[in-house]
DRENDO-1510 file (C-alpha; in Angstrom, 1 decimal, always signed):
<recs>
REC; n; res; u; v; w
REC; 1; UNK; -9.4; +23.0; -16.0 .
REC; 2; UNK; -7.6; +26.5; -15.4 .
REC; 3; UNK; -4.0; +26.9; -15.0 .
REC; 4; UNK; -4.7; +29.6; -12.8 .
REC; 5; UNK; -3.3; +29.5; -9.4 .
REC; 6; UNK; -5.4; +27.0; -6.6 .
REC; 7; UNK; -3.4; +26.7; -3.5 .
REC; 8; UNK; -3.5; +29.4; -1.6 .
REC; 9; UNK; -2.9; +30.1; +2.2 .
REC; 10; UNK; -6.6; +30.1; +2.8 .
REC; 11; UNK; -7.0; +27.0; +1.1 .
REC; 12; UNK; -4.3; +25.1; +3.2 .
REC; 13; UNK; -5.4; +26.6; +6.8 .
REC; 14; UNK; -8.8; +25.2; +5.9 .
REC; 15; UNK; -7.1; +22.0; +4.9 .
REC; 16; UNK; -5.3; +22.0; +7.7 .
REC; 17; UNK; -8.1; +22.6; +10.3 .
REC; 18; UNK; -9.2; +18.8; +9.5 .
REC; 19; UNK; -6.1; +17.5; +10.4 .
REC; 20; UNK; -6.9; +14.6; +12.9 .
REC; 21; UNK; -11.0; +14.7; +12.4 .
REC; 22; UNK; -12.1; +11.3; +12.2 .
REC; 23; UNK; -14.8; +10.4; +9.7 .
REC; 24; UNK; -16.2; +7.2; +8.4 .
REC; 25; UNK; -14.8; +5.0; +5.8 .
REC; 26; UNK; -16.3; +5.2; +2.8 .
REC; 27; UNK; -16.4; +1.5; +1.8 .
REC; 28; UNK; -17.0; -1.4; +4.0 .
REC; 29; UNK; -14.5; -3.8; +4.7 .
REC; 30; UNK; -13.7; -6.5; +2.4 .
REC; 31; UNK; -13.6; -8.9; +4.7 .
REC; 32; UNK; -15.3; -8.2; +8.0 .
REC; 33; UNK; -14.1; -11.6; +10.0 .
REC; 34; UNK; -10.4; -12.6; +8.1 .
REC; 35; UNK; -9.2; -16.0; +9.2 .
REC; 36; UNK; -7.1; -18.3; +7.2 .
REC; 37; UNK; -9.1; -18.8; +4.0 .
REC; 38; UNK; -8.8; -14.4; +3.4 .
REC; 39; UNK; -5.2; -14.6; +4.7 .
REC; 40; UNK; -4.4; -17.1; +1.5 .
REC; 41; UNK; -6.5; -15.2; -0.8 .
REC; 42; UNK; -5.0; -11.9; +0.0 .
REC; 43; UNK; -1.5; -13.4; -0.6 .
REC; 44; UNK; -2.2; -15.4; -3.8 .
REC; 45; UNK; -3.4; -12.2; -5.1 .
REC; 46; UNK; +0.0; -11.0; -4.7 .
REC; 47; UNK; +1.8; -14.5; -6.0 .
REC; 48; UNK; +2.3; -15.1; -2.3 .
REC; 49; UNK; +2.3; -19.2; -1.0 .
REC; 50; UNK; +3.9; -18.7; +2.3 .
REC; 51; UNK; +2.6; -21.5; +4.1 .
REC; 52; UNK; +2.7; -19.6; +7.3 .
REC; 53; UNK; -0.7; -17.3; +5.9 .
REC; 54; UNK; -2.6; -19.9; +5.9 .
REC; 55; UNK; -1.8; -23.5; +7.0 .
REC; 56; UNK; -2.5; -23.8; +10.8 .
REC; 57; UNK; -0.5; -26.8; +10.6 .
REC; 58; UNK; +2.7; -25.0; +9.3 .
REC; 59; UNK; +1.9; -22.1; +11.4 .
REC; 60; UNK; +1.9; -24.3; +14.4 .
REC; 61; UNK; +5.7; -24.7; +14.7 .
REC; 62; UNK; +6.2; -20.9; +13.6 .
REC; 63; UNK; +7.5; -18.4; +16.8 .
REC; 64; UNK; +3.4; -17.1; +16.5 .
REC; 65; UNK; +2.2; -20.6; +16.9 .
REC; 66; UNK; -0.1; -20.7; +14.7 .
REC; 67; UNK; -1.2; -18.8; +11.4 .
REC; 68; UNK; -0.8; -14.9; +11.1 .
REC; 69; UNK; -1.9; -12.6; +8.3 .
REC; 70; UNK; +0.7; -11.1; +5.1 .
REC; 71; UNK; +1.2; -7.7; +6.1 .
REC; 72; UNK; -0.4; -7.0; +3.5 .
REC; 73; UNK; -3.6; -7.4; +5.0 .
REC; 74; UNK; -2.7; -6.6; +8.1 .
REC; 75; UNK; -4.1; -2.9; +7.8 .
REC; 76; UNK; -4.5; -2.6; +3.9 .
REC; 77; UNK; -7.0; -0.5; +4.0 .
REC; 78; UNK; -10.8; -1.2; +2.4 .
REC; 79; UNK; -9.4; -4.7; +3.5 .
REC; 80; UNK; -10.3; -4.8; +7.3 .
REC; 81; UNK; -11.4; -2.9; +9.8 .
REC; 82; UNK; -14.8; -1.5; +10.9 .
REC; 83; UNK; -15.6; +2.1; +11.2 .
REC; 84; UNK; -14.4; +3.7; +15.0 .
REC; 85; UNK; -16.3; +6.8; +14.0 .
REC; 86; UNK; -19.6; +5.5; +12.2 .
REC; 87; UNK; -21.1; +8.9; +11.7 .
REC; 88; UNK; -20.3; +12.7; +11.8 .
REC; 89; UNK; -22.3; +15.5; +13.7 .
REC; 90; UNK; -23.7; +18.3; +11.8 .
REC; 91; UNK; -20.7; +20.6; +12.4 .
REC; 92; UNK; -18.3; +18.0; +11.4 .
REC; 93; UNK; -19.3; +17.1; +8.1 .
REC; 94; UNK; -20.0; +21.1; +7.6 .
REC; 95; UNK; -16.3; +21.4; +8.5 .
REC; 96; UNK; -15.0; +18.1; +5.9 .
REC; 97; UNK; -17.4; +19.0; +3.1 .
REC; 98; UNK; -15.5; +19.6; -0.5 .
REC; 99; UNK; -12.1; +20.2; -0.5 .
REC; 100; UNK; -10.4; +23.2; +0.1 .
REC; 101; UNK; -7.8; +22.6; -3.0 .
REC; 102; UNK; -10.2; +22.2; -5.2 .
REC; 103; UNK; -8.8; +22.3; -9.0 .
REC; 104; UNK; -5.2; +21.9; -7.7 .
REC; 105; UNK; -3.9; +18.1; -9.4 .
REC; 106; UNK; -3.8; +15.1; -6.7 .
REC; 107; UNK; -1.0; +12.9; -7.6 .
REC; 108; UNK; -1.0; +9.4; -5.3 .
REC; 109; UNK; +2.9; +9.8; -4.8 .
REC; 110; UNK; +3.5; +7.4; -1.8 .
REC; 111; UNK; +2.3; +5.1; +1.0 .
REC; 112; UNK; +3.9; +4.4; +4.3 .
REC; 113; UNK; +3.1; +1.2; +6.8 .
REC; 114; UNK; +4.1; +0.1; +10.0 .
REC; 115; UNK; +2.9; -2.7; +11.6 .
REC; 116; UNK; +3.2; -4.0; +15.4 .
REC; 117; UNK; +1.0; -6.8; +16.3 .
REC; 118; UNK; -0.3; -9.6; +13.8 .
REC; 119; UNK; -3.8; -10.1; +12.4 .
REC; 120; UNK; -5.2; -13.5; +13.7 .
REC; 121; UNK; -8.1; -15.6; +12.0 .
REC; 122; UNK; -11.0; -14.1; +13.9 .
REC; 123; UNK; -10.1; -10.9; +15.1 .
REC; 124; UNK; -12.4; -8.2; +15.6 .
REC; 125; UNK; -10.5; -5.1; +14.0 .
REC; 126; UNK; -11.7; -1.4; +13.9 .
REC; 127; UNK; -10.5; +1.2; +11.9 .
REC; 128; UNK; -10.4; +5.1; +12.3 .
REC; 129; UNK; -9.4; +7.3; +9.0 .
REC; 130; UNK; -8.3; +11.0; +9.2 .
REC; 131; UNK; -6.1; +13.3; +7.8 .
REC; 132; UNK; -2.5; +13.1; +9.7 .
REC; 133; UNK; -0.6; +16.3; +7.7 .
REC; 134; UNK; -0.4; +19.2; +5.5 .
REC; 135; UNK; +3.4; +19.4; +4.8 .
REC; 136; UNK; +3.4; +22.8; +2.0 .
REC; 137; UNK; +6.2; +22.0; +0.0 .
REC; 138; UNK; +8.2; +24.0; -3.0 .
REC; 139; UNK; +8.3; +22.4; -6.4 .
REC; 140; UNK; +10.3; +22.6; -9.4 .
REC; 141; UNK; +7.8; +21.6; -11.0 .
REC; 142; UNK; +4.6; +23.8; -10.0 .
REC; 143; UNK; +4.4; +26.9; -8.1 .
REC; 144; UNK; +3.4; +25.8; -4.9 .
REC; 145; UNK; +2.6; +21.9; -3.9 .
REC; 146; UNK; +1.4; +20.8; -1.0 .
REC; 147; UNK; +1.9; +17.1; +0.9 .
REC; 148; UNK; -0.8; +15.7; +1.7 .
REC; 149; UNK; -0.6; +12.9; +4.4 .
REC; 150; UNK; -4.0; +10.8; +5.2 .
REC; 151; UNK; -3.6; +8.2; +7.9 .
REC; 152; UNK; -5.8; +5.1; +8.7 .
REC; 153; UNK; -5.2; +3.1; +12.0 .
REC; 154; UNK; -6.1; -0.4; +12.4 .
REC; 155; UNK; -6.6; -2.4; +16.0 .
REC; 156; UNK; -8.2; -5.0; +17.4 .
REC; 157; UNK; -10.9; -5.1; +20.4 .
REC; 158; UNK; -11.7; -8.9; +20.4 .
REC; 159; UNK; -10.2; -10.7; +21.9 .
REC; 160; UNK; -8.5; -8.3; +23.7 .
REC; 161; UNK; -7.4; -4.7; +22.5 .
REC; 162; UNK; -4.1; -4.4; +20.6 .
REC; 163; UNK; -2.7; -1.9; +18.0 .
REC; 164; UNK; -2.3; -3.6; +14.7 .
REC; 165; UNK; -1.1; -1.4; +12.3 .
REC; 166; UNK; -1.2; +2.0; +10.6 .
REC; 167; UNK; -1.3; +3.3; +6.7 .
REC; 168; UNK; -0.2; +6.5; +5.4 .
REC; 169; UNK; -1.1; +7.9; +1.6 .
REC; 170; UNK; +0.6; +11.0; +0.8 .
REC; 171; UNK; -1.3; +13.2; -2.1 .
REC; 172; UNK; +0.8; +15.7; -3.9 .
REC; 173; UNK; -1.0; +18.7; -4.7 .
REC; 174; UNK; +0.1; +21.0; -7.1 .
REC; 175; UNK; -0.6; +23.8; -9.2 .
REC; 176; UNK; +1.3; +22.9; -12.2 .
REC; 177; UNK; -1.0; +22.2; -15.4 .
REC; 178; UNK; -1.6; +18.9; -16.7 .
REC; 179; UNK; +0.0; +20.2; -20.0 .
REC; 180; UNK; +1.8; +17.3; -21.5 .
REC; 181; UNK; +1.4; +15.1; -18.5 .
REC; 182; UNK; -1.6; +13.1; -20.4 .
REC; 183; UNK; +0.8; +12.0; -23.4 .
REC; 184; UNK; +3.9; +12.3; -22.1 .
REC; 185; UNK; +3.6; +7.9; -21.7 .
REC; 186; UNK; +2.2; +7.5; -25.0 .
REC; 187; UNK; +5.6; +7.0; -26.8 .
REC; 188; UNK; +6.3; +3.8; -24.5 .
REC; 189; UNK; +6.8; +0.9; -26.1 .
REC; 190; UNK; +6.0; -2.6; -24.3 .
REC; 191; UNK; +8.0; -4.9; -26.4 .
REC; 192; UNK; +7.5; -8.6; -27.2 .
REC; 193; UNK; +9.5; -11.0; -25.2 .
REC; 194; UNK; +11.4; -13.5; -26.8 .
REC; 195; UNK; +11.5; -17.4; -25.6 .
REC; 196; UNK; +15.0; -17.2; -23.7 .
REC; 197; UNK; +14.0; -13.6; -22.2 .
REC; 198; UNK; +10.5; -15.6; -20.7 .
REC; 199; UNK; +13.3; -18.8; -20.1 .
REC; 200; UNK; +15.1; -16.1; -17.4 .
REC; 201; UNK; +11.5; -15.3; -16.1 .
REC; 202; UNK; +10.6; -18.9; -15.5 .
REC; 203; UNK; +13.9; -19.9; -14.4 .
REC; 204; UNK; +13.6; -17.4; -11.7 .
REC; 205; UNK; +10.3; -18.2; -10.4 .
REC; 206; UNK; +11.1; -21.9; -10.4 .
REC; 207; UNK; +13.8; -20.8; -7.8 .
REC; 208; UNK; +11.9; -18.6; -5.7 .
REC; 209; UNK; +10.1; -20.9; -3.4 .
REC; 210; UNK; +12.8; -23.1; -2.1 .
REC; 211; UNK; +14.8; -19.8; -1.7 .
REC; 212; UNK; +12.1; -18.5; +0.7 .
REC; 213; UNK; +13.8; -18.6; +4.3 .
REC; 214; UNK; +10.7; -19.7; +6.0 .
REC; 215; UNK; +11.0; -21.5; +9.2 .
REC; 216; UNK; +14.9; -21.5; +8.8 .
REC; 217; UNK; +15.4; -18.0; +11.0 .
REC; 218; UNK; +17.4; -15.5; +9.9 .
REC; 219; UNK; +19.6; -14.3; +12.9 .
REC; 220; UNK; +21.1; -10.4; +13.2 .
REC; 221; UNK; +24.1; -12.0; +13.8 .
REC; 222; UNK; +24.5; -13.1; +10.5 .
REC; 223; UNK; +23.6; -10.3; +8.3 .
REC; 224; UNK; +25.7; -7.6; +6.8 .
REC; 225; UNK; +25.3; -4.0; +5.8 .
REC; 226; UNK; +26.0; -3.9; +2.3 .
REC; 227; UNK; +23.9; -7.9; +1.6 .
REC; 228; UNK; +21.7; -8.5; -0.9 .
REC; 229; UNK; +17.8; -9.7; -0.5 .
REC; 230; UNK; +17.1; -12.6; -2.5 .
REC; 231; UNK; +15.5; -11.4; -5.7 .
REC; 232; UNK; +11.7; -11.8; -6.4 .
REC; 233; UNK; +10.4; -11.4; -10.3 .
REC; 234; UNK; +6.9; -9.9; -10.8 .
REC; 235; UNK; +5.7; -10.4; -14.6 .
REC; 236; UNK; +4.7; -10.1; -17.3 .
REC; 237; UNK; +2.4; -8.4; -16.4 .
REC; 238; UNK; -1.2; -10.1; -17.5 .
REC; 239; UNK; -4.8; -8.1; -17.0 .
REC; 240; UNK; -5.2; -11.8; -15.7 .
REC; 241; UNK; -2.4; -10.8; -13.0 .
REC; 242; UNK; -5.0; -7.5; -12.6 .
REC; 243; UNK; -8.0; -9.8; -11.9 .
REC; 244; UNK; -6.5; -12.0; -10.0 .
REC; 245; UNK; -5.4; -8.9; -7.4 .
REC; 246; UNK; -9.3; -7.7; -7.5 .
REC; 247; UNK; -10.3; -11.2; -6.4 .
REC; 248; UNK; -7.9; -11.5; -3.2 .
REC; 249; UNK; -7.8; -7.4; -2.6 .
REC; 250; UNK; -10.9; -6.4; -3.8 .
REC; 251; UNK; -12.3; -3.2; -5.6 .
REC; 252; UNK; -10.6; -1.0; -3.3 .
REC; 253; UNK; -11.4; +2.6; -2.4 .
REC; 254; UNK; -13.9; +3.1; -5.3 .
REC; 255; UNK; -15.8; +0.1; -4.5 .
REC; 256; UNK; -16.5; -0.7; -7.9 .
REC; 257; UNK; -20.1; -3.3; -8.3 .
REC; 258; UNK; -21.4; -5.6; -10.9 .
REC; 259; UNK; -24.5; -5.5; -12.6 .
REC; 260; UNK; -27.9; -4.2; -11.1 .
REC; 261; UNK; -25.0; -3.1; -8.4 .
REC; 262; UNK; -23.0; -1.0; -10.6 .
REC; 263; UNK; -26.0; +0.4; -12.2 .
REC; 264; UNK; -26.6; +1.6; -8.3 .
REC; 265; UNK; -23.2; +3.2; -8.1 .
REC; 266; UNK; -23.7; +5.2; -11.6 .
REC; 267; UNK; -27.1; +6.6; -10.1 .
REC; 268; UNK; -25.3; +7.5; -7.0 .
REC; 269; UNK; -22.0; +8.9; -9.0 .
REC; 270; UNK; -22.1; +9.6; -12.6 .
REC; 271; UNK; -19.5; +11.0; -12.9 .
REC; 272; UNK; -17.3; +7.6; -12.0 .
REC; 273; UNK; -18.6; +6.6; -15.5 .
REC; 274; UNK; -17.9; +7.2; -19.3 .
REC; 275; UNK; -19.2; +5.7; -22.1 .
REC; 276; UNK; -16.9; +2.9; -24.0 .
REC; 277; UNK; -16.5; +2.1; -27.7 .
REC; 278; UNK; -20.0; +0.6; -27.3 .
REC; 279; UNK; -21.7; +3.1; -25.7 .
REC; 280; UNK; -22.0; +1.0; -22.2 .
REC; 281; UNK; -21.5; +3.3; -19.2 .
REC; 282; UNK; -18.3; +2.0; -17.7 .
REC; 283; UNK; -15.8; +3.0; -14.5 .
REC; 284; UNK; -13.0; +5.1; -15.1 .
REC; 285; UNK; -11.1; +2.4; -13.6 .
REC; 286; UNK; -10.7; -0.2; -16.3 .
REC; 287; UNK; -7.9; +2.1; -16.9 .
REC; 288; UNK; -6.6; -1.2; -15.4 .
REC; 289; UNK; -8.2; -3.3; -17.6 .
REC; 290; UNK; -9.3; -1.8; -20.9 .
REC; 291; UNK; -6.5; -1.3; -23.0 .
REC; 292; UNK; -8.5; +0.8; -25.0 .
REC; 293; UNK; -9.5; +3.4; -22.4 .
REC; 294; UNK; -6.3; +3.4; -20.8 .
REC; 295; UNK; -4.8; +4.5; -24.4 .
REC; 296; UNK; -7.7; +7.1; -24.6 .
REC; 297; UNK; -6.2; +8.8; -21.5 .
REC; 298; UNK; -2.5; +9.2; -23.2 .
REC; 299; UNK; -1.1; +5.5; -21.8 .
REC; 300; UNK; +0.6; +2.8; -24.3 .
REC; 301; UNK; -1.7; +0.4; -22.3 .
REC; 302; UNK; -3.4; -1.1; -19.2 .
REC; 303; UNK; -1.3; -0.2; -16.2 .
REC; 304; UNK; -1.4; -1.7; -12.2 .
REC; 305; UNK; -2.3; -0.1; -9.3 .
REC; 306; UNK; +0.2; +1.5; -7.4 .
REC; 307; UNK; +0.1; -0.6; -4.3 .
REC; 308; UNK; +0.6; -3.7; -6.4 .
REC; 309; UNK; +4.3; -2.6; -6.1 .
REC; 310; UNK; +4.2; -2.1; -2.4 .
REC; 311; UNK; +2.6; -5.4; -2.0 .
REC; 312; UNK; +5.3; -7.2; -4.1 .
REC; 313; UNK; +8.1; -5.4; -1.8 .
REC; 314; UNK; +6.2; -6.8; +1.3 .
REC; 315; UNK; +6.5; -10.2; +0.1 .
REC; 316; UNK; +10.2; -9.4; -1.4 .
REC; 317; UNK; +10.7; -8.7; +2.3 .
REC; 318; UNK; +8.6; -11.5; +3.8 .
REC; 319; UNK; +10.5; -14.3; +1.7 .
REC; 320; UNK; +13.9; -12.9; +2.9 .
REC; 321; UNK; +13.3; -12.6; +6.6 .
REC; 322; UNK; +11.8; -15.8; +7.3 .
REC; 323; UNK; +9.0; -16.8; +9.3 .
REC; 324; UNK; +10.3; -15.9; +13.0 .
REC; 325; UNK; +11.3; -11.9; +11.9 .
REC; 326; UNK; +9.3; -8.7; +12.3 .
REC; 327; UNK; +8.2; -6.6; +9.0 .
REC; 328; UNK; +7.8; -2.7; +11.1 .
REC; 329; UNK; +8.2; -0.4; +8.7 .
REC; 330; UNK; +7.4; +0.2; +4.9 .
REC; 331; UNK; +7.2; +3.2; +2.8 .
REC; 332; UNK; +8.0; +3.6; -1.1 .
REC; 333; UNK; +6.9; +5.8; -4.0 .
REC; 334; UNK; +5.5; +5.7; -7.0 .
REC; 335; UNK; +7.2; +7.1; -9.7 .
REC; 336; UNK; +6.6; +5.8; -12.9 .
REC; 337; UNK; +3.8; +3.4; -14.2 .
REC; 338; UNK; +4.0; -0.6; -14.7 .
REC; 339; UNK; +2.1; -1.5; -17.7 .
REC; 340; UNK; +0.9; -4.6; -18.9 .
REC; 341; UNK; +3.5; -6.6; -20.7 .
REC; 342; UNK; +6.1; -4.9; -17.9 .
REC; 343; UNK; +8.4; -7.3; -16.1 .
REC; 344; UNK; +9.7; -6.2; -12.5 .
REC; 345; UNK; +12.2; -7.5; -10.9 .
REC; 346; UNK; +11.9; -6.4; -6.8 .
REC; 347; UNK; +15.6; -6.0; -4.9 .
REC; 348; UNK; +16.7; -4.3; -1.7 .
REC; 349; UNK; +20.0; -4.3; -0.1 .
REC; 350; UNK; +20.9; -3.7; +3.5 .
REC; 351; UNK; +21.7; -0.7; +4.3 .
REC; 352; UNK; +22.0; +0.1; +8.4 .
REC; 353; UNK; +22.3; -2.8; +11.0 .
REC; 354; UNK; +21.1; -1.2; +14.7 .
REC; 355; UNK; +20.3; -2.6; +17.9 .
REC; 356; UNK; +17.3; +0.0; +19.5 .
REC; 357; UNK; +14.9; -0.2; +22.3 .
REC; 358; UNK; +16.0; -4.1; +22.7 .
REC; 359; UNK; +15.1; -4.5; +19.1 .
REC; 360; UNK; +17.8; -5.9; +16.1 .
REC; 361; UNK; +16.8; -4.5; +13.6 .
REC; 362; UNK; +18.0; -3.8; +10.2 .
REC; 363; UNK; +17.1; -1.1; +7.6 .
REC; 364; UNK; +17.6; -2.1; +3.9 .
REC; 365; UNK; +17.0; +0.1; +0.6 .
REC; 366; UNK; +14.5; -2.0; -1.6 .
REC; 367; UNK; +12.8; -0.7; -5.2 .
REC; 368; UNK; +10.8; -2.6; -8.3 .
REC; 369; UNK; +12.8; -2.1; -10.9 .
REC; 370; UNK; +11.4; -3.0; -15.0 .
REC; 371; UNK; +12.8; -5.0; -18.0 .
REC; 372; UNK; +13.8; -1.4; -19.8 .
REC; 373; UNK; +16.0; -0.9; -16.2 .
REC; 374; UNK; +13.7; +2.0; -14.6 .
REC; 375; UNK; +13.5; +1.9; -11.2 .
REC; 376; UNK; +9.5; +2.5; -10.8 .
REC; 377; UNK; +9.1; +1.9; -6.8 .
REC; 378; UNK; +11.7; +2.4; -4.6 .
REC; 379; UNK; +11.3; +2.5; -0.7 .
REC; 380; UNK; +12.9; +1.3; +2.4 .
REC; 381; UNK; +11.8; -1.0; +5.0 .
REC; 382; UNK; +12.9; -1.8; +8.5 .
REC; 383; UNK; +12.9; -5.8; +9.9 .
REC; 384; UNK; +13.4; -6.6; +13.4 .
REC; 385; UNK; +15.5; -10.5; +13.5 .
REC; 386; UNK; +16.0; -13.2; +15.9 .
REC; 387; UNK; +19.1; -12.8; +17.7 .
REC; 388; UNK; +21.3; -14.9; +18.7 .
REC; 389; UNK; +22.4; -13.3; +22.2 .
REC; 390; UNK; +19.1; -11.3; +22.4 .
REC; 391; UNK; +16.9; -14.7; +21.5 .
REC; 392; UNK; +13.4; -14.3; +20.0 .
REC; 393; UNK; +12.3; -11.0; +18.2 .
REC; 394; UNK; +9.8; -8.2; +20.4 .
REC; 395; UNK; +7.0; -6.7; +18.6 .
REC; 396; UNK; +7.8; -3.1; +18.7 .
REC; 397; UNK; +5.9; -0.3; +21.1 .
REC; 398; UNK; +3.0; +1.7; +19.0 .
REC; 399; UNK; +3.4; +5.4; +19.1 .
REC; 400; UNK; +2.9; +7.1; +22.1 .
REC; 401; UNK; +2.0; +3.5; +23.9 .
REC; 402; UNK; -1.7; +3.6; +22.6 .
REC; 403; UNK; -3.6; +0.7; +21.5 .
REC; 404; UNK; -7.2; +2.2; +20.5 .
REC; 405; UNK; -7.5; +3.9; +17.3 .
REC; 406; UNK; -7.9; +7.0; +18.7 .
REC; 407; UNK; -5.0; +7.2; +20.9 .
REC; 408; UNK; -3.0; +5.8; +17.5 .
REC; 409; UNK; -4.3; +8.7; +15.7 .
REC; 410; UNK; -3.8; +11.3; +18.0 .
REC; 411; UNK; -0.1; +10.1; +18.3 .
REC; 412; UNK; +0.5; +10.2; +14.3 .
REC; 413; UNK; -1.2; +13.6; +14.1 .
REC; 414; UNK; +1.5; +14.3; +16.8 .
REC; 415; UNK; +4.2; +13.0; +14.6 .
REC; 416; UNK; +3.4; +14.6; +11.5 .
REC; 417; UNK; +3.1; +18.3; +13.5 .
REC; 418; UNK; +6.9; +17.5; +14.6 .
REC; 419; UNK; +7.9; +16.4; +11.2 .
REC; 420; UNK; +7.0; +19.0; +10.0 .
REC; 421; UNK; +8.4; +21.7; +12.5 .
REC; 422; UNK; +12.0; +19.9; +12.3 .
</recs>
């Protein structure tokens, strides 16, 4: 690939000129009707046995009265949701046809989710997709970058209309060669673990579920800037730990097939595939998976998905809250790889308590930190509580007041503009 200079002022107005175009999603939904038996397999993906996911007789006594979705599925996206926008007019897909920074890097930097009304078994969710913003950004590291912000909005039409939830990805595009970047990891070691380092491990997960606050609430009153969440451990890392992710979660944006299926996909995109140590056509995914291709591509091994991290400080969040709280907000970044064999350990601490619109709410730092002390994932996230003198928590107001996808979309396209102009 040249090094030569790829983002250029005609390159982001064109980008630019898509912001807030719908257009279909390009997988269907992994599951098209969720009730309680796809709310407990998205959480046990995660390592996730909150009872109130999925056990309507837990739920029951719960402030939602009966069971409710992880946030996790509540918007991830290739998880619910069908397509708002099913198809694009002429014009349209003339207009989003190849992309205008073509040959600059793409670098999956960061997501951002809010949430504001919970997924119940049987809802009837749609789903609209569109870029939100095109942030241009100066880099130490390249000679121009660009931000890259695509939002998907989630809400429900059965059985009645309701915004759910929204997710943001943010692409860094730059112009700064790949160089080094494709060995630069190839000097990690992952270590062996010794039998009192996995005694910590296990001693920490043996603790984890009765430290889950659950149906105990956890009032405003009570917390303090400056507290600590209640740790959660996330590892070693096992490509069994990988598998078990696909089977709650999915194949994800790439939609990855088996069999006479993925011999489909490699007629429809070749160039998904390469040949393996056997000569089999295989995804560029098992990255993954395949220790050996992963090595191939300048990694000491396998490696997770980035939003295995943000999923893990959902349930970090989840576990510390209790039942009867509000998860609104979540954003974090990734910043450096989790291999397999890599231990994380997911913290946060509290850093702003507030009282806004009615709501009591609290702001607390969180990251995914690994056994060599990196912090890989760090991000923030804001919880409304129970309070004492203001009694049961209100689901917060979507943006702009909308509750159809494209109202929601409109106001983050909104959003983004005045981000960016502040």
């Amino acid at each position: 690939m040249s090094d030569a200079p790829t983002i250029t002022d005609e390159g982001i107005a064109a980008l630019r000129a898509r912001i807030g175009i719908a257009q279909p999603h390009p997988q269907p939904p992994h599951y098209l009707r969720p009730n309680e038996d796809s709310f407990r397999h998205v959480a046990e993906a995660v390592g996730d046995d909150n009872p109130l996911w999925c056990n309507p007789a837990y739920a029951a006594g719960s402030a939602w009265g009966g069971p409710i979705a992880s946030p996790n599925l509540n918007g991830g996206d290739t998880l619910i949701g069908e397509n708002d926008v099913s198809g694009l007019d002429t014009e349209t897909a003339t207009l989003l046809r190849g992309d205008p920074l073509r040959g600059a890097h793409a670098f999956y930097s960061g997501s951002f989710r809010e949430w504001w009304a919970p997924l119940r078994p049987g809802m009837r969710v749609m789903r609209r997709n569109a870029l939100v913003g095109v942030h241009d950004k100066p880099s130490e590291f390249a000679v121009r970058s660009v931000h890259e912000w695509t939002g998907e909005v989630f809400a429900s039409v059965d059985p009645e209309p309701a915004a759910l939830s929204a997710q943001y990805r943010l692409m860094i595009r730059t112009e700064r060669s790949a160089g080094s970047a494709s060995t630069k990891n190839s000097s990690i070691e992952i270590a062996s673990y010794t039998d009192p380092q996995l005694a910590a491990i296990d001693a920490q997960y043996s603790g984890e579920t009765a430290a889950r606050r659950g149906a105990e609430p956890r009032f405003w009153e009570d917390v303090e800037e400056g507290d600590s969440l209640t740790p959660l451990v996330k590892g070693p890392l096992r490509v069994t730990d990988m598998v078990c992710w696909h089977v709650g979660m999915g194949m994800g944006l790439y939609g990855v097939k088996a069999l006479r299926l993925g011999y489909d996909q490699r007629q429809r995109v070749p160039r998904f595939f390469k040949a393996d140590s056997l000569n089999i056509p295989d995804v560029h995914q098992r990255v993954h998976w395949d220790p050996e291709w992963a090595r191939a591509v300048g990694n000491p091994a396998s490696y997770d998905y980035g939003r295995m991290r943000e999923t893990w400080l959902v349930h970090l969040c989840t576990d510390w809250m209790g039942d009867d709280a509000w998860l609104w907000k979540l954003d974090c970044q990734f910043r450096k790889f989790n291999y397999v064999g890599d231990t994380h350990w997911m913290r946060g601490t509290v850093a702003h308590k507030y009282v806004v619109d009615g709501h009591h709410a609290i702001d607390v730092d969180i990251w995914g930190e690994n056994q060599r002390g990196e912090t890989t994932t760090p991000g923030h996230a804001s919880i409304i509580l129970p309070s004492r003198a203001g009694g049961p928590i209100r689901l917060p107001e979507p943006p702009g007041g909308a509750h159809t996808c494209a109202g929601l979309l409109d106001a983050l396209v909104n959003r983004f503009a005045a981000l960016e102009n502040a």
